[in-house]
Backbone as numpy.savetxt, mean C-alpha at the origin, in Angstrom:
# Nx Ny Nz CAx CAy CAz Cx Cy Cz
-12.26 1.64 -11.25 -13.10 2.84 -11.25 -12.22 4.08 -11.25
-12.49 5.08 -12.29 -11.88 5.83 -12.17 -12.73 7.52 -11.73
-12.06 7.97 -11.23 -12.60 9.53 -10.04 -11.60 10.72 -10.73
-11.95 11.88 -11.42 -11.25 12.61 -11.75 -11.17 13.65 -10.21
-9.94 14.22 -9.39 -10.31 15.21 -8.33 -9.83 16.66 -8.78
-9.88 16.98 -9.63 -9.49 18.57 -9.87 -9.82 19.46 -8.28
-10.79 19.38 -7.91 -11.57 20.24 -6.71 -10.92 19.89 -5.58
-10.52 17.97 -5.55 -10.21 17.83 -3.86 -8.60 18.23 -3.71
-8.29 18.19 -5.14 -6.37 18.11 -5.32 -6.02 19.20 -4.13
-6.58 20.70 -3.86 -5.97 21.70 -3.38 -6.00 21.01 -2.10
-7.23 20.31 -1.55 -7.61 20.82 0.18 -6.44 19.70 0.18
-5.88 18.19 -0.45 -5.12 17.50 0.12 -3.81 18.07 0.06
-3.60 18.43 -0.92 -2.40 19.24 -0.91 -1.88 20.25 0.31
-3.17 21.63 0.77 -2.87 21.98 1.63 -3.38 21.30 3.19
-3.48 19.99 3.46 -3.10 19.26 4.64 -1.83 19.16 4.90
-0.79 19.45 3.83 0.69 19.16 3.74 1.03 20.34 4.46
1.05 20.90 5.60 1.06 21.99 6.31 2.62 22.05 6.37
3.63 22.96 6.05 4.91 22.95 6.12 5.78 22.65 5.45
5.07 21.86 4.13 6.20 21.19 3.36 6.75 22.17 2.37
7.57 22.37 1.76 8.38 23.75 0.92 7.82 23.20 -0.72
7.18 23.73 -1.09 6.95 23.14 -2.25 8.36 23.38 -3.32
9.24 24.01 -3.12 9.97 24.72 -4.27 11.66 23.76 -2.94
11.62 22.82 -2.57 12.71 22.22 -1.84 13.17 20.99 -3.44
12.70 20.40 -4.02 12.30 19.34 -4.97 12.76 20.40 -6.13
13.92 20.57 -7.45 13.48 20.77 -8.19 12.52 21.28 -9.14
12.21 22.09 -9.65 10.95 21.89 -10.93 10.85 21.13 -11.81
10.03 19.98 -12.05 10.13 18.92 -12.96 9.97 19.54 -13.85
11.06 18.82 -14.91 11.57 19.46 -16.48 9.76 18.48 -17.24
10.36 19.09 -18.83 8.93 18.20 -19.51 9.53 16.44 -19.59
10.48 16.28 -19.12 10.75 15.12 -19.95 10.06 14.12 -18.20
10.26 14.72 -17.27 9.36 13.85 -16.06 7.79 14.30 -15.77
7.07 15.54 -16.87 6.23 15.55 -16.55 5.69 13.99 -17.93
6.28 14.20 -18.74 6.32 13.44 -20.39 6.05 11.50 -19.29
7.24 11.42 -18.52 6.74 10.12 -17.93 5.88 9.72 -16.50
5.83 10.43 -15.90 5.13 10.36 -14.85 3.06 10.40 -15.13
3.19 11.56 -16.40 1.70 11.92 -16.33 1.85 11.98 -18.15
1.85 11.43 -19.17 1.75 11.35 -20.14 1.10 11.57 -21.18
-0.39 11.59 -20.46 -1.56 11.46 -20.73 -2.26 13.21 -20.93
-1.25 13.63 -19.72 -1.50 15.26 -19.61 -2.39 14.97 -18.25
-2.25 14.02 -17.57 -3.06 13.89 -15.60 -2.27 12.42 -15.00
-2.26 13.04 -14.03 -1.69 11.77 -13.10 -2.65 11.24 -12.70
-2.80 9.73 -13.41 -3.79 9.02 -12.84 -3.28 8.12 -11.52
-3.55 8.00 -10.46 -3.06 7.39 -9.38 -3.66 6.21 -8.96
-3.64 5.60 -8.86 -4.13 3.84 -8.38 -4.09 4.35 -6.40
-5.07 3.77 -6.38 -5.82 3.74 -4.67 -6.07 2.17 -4.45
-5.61 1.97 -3.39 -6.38 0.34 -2.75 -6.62 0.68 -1.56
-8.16 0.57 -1.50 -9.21 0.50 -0.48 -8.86 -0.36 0.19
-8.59 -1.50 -0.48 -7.50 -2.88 0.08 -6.97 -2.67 1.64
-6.19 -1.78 1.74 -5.17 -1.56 2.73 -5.97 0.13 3.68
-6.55 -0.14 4.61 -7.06 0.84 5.12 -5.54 1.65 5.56
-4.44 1.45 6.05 -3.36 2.30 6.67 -2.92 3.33 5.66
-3.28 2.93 4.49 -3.05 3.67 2.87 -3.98 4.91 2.72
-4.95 4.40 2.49 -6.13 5.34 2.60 -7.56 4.93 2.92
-8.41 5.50 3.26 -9.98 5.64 3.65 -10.58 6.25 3.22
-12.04 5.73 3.33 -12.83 6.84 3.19 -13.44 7.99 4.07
-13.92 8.82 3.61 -14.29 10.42 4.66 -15.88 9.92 4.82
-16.06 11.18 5.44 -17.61 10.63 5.49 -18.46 11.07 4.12
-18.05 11.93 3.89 -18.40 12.49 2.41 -17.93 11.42 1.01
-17.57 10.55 1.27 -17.36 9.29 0.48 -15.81 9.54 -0.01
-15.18 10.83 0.00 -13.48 11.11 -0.62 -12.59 10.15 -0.47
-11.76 9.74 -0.74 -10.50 9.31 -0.25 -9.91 10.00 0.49
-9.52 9.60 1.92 -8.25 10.04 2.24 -7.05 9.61 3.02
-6.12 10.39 3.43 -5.52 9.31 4.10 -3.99 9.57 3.78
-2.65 8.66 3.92 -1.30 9.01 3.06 -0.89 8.87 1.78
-2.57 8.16 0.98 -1.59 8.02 -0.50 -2.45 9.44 -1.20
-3.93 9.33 -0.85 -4.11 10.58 -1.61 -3.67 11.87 -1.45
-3.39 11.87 -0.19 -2.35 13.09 0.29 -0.89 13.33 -0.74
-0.18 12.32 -0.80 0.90 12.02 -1.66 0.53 12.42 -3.21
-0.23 11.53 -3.59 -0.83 12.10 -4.94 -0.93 13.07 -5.01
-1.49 13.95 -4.50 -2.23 15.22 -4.69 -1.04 16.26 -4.58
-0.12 16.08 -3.71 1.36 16.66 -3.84 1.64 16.68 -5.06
2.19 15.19 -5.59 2.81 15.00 -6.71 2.20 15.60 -8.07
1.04 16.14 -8.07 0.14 16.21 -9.25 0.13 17.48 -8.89
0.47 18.34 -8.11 0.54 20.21 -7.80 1.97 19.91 -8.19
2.87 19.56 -8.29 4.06 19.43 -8.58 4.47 19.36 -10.33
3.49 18.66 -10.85 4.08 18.26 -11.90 2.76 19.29 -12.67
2.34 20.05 -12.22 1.34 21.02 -12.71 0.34 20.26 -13.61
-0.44 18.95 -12.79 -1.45 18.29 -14.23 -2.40 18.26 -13.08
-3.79 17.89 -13.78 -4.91 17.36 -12.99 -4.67 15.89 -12.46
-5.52 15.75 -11.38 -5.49 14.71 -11.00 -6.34 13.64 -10.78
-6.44 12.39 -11.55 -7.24 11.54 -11.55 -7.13 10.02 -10.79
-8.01 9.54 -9.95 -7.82 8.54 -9.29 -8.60 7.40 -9.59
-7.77 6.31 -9.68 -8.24 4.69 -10.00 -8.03 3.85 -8.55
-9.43 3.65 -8.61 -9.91 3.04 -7.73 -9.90 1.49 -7.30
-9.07 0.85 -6.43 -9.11 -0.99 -6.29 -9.38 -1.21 -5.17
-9.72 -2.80 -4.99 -9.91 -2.82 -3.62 -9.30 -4.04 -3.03
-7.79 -4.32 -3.70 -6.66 -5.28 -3.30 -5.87 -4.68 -4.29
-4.48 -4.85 -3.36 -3.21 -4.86 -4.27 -3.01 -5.98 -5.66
-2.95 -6.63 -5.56 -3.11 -7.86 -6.73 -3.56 -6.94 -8.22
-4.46 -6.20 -7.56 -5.78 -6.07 -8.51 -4.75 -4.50 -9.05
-4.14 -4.08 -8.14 -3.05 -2.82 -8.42 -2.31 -3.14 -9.65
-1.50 -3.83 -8.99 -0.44 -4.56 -9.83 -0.79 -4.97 -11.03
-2.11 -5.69 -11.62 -2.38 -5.90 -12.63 -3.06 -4.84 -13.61
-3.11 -3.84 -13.08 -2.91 -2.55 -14.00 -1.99 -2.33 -14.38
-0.91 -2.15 -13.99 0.00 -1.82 -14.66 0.66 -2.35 -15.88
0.12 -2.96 -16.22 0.32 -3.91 -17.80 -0.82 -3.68 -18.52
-2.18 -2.89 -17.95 -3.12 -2.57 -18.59 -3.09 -1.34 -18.70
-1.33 -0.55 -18.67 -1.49 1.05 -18.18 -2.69 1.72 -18.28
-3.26 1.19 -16.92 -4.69 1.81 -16.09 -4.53 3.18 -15.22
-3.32 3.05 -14.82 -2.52 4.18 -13.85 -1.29 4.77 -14.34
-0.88 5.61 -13.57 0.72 6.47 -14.33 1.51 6.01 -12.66
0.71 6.36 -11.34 1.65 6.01 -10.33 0.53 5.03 -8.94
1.15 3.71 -8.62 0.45 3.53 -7.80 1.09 3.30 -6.12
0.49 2.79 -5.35 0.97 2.81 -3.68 0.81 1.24 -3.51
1.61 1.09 -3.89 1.94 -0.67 -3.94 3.96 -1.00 -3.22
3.11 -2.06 -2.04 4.37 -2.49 -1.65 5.46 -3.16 -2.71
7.13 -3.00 -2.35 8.22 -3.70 -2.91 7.95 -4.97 -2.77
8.14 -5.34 -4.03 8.08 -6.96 -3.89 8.28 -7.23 -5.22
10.00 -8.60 -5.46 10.80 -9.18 -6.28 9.93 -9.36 -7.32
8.50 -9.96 -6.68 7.59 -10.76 -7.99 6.74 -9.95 -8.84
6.74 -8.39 -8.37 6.35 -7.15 -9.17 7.10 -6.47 -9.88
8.65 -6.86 -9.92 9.34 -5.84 -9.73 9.46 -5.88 -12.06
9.33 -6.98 -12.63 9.27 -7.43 -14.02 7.59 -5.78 -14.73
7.55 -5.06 -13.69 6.30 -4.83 -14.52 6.18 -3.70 -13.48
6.92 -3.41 -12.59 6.45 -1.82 -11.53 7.98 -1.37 -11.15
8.13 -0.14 -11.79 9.84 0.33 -10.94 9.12 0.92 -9.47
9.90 1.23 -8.83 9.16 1.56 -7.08 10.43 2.73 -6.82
9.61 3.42 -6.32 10.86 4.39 -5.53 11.15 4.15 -4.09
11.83 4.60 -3.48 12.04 3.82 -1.88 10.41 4.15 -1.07
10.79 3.26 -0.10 9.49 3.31 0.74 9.35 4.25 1.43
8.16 4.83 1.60 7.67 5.49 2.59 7.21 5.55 3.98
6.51 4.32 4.06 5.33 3.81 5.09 6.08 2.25 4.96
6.17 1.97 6.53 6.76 0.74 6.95 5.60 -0.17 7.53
4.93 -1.47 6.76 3.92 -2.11 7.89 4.22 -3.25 8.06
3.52 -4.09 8.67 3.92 -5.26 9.15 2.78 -6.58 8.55
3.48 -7.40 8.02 2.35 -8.47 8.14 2.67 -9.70 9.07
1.34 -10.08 9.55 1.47 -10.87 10.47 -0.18 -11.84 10.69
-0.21 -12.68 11.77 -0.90 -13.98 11.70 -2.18 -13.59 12.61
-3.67 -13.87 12.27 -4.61 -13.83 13.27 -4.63 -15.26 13.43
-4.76 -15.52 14.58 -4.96 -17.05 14.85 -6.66 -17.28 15.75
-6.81 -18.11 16.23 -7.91 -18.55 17.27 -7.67 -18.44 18.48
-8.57 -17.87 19.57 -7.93 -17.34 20.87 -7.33 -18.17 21.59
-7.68 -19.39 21.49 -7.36 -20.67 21.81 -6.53 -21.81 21.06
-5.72 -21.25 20.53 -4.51 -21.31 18.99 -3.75 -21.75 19.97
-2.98 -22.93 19.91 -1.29 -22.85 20.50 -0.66 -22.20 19.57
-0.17 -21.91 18.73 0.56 -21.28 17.84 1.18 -19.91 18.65
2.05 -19.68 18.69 2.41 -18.25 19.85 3.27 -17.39 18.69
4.29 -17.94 17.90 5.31 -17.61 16.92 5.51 -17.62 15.88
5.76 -17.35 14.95 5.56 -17.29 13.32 6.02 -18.44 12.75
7.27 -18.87 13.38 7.40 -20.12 13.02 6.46 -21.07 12.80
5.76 -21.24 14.29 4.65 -22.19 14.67 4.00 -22.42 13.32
3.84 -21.58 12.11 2.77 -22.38 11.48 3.15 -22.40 10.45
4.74 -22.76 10.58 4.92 -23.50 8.98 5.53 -24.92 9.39
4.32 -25.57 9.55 4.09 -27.42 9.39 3.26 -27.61 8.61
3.33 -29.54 8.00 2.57 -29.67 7.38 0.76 -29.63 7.75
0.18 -29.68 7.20 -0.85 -29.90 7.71 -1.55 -28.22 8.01
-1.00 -27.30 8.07 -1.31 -25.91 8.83 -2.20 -25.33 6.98
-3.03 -24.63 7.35 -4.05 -23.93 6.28 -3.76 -22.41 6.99
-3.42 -21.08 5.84 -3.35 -19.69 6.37 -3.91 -19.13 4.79
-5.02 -18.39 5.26 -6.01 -17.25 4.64 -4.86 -16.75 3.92
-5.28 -15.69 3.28 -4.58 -14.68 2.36 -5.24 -14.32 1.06
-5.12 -12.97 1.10 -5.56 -12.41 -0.15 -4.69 -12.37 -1.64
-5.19 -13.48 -2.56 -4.61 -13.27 -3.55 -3.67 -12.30 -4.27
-2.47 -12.39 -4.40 -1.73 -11.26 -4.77 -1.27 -9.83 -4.38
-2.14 -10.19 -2.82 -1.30 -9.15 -1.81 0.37 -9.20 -2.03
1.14 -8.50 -1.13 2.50 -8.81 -1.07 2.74 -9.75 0.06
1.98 -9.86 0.92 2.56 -11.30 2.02 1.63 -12.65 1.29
0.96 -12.91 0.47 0.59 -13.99 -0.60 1.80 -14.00 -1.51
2.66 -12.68 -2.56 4.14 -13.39 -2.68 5.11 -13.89 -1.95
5.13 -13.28 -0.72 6.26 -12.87 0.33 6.08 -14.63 0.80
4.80 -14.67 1.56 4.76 -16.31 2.15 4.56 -17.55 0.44
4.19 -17.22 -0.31 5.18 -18.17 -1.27 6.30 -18.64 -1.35
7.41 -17.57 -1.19 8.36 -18.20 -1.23 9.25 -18.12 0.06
8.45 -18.37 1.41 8.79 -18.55 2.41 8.83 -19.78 3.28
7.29 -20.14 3.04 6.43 -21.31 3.14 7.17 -22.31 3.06
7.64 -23.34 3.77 8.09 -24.81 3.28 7.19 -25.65 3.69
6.72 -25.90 4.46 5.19 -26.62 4.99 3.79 -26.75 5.13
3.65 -25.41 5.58 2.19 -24.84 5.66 1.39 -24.32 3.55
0.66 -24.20 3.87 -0.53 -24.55 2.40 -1.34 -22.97 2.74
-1.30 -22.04 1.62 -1.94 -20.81 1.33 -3.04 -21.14 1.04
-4.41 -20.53 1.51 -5.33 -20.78 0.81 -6.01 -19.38 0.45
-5.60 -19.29 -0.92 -6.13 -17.53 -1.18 -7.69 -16.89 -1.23
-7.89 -15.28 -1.38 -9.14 -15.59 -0.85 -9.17 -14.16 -2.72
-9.64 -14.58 -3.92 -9.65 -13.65 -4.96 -9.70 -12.80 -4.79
-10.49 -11.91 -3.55 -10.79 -10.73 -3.16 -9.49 -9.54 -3.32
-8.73 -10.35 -2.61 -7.60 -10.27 -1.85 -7.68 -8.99 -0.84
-7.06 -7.89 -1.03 -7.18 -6.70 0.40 -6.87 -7.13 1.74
-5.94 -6.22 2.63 -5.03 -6.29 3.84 -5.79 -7.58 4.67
-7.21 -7.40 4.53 -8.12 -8.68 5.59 -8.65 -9.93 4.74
-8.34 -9.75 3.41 -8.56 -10.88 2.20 -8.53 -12.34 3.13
-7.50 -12.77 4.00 -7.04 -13.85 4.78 -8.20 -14.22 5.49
-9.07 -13.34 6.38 -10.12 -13.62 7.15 -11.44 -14.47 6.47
-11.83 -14.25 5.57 -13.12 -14.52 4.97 -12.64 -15.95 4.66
-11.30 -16.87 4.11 -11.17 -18.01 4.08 -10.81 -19.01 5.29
-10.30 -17.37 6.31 -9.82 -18.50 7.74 -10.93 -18.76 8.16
-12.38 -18.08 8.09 -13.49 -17.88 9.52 -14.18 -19.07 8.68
-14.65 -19.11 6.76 -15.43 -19.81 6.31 -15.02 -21.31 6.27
-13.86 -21.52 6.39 -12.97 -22.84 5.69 -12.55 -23.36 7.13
-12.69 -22.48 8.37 -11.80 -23.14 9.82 -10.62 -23.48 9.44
-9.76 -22.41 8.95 -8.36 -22.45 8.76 -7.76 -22.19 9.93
-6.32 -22.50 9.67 -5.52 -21.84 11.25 -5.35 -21.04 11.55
-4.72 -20.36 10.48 -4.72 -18.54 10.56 -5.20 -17.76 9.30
-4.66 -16.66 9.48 -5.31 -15.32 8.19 -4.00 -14.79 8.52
-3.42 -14.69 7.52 -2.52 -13.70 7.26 -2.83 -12.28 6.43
-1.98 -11.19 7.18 -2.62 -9.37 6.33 -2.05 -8.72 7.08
-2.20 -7.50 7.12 -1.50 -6.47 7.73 -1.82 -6.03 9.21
-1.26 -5.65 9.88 -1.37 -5.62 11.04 -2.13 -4.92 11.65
-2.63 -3.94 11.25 -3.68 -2.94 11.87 -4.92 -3.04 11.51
-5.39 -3.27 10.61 -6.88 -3.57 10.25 -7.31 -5.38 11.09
-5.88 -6.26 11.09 -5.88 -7.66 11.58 -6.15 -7.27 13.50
-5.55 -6.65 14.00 -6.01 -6.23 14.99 -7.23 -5.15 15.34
-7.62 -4.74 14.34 -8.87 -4.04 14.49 -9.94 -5.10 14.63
-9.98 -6.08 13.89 -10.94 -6.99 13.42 -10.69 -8.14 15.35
-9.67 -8.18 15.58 -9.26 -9.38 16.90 -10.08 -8.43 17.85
-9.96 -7.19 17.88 -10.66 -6.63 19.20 -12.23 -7.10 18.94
-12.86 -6.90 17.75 -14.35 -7.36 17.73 -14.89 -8.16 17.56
-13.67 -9.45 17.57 -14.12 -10.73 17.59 -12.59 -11.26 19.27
-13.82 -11.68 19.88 -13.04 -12.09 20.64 -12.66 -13.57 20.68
-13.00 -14.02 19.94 -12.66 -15.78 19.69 -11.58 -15.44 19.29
-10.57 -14.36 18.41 -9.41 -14.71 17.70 -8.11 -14.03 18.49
-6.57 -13.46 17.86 -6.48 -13.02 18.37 -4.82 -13.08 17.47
-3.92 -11.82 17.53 -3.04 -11.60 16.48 -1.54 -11.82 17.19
-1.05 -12.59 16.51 0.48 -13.44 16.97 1.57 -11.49 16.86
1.86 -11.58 18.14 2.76 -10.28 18.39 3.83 -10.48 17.20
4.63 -11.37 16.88 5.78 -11.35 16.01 5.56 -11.08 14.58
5.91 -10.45 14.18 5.73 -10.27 12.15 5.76 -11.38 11.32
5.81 -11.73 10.44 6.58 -12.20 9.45 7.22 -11.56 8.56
6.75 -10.43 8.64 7.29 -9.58 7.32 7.48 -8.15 7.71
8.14 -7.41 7.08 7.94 -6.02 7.14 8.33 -5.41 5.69
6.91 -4.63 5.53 6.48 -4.48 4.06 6.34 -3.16 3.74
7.31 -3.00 2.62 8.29 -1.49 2.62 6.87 -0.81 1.50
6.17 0.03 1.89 5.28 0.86 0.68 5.86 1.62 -0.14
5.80 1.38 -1.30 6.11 2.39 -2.17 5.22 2.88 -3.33
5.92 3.76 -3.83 5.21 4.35 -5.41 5.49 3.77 -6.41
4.86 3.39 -7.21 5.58 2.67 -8.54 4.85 3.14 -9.53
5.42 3.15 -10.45 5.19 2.97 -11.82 5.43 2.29 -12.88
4.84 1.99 -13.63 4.61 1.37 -14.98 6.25 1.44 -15.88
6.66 -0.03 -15.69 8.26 -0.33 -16.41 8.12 0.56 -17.58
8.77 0.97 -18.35 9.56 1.47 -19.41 8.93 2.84 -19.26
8.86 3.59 -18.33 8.46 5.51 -18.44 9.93 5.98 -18.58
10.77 5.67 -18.48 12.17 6.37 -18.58 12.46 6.35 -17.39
14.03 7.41 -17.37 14.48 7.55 -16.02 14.24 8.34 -14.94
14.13 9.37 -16.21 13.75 10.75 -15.64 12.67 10.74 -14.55
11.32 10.16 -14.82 10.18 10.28 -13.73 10.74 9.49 -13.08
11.11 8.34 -12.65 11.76 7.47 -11.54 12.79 8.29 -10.70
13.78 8.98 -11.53 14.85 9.59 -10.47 14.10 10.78 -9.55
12.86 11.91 -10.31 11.96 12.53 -9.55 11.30 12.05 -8.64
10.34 11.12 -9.00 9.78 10.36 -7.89 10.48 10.16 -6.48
12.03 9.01 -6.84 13.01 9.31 -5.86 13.09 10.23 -4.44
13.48 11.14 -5.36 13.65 12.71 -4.56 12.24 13.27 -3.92
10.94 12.92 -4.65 9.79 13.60 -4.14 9.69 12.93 -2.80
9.93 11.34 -2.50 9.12 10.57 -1.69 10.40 10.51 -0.43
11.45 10.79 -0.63 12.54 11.02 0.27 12.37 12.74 0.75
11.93 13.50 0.29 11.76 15.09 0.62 10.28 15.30 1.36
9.61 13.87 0.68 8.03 13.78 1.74 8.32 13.32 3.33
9.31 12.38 3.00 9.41 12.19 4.38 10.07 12.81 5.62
11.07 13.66 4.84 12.24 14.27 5.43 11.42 15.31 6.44
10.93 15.90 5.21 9.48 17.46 5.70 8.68 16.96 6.47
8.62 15.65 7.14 7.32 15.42 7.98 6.30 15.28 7.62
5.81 15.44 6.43 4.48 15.29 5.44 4.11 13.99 5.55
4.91 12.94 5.60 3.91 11.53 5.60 4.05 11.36 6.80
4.96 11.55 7.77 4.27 11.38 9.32 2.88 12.00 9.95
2.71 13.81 8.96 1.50 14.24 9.73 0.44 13.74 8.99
0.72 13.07 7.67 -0.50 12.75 7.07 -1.35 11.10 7.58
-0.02 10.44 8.19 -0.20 9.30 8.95 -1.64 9.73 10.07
-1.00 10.51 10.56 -1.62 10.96 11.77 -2.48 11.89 11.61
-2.94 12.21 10.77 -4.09 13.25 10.53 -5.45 11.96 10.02
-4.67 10.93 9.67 -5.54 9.51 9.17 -5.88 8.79 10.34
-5.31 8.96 11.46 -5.42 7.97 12.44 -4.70 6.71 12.58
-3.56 7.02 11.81 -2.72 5.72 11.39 -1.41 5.55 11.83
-0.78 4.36 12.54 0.15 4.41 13.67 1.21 4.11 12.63
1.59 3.60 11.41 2.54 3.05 10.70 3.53 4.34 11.24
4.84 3.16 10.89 5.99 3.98 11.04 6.33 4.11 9.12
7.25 5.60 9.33 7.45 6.43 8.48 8.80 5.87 8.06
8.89 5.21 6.91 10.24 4.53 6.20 11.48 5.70 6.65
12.70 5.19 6.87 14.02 5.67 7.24 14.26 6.36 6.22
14.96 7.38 5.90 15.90 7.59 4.65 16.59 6.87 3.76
16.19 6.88 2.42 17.12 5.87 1.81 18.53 6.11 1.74
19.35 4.88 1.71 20.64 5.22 1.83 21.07 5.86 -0.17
């Protein structure tokens, strides 16, 4: 689904309270030429991952990626248009349908043939809901044979536990999205659900039968990507935009203007 925001671009933009707009370069034509091609930055959204973005009550997006977008698209002086998903999987497979120009899709090896990524921004965690009454205590614990774990098709912890897995059996859920894991653990009496950590503990407080293994398995670097062959030019910008977002405090206050505890990716080296 696609949402043109000409109108909302300013108010997200000015949530960015402090950031220097003129710290970044002026993108030349040859990164407005790959980033927005089209003459608008279309941006890919996954509803998927609530720590990403939400909805307002007024139905908007908001949150740290449309915040980000809406930067990047006052930056590169185009309108801004948003494509709408509601799992990563479903992200990722735009980009071979260039559906989008930039999306908010985690690093991951098995994307990497079809999305360049600029460093991460937003650091989250994936990890295990189990049954309150689960022996399972450790991440280890549930790679034996015999063990069944939820997951949303083509999330990044559905690649990540692919090729992690030596025992335990994925059972994906098409939907896919951060809680994709739940709907096959609760229907199927699987062992666990694997997804991201904050929506997985949102869901354990209102079900008290379950309940979320403290240790990670993963820690899942967010980034921006775009569509392989745009050149260099928009990739080396991007770079610099999403390292100068973080530096300025812009994705920490936009974290927190969302209600969202993620930690704010380090500086890239």
């Amino acid at each position: 689904m696609k949402r043109p925001v000409a109108g909302l671009i300013f108010g997200l933009v000015g949530a960015f309270s402090g950031f220097s707009a003129a710290a970044q370069t002026a993108p030349g034509p040859d990164v407005v030429m790959a980033l927005a091609p089209t003459g608008k930055l279309r941006a890919a959204l996954n509803f998927g991952n609530g720590v990403l973005v939400q909805r307002a009550a007024d139905g908007e997006p908001k949150g740290v990626t449309p915040e980000l977008a809406a930067a990047l698209a006052k930056r590169l002086d185009v309108p801004l248009e948003f494509v709408f998903y509601t799992a990563a999987g479903k992200v990722f497979a735009g980009a071979a349908a260039n559906a989008w120009d930039i999306a908010f899709i985690a690093i991951e090896p098995a994307r990497a043939s079809e999305v360049d990524f600029s460093p991460p921004y937003v650091l989250i965690q994936g990890v295990y809901l189990v049954r309150k009454d689960s022996p399972y205590q450790h991440v280890a614990d549930l790679d034996q044979p015999g063990i069944r774990i939820g997951v949303g098709l083509g999330s990044v912890y559905d690649l990540y536990l692919t090729r992690m897995l030596k025992n335990a059996t994925l059972v994906r859920n098409p939907e896919g999205g951060a809680t994709g894991g739940i709907e096959p653990f609760v229907d199927e009496k699987l062992d666990a659900a694997a997804g991201v950590r904050e929506p997985l503990e949102a869901y354990a407080k209102s079900h008290p039968d379950v309940r979320v293994i403290s240790e990670s398995f993963e820690e899942i670097r967010q980034a921006i990507g775009t569509p392989k062959g745009r050149g260099e030019a928009g990739l080396v910008y991007l770079r610099g935009f999403v390292e100068e977002m973080k530096a300025s405090g812009a994705v920490a206050d936009a974290l927190k203007r969302s209600g969202q505890t993620a930690a704010v990716a380090p500086a890239a080296n």
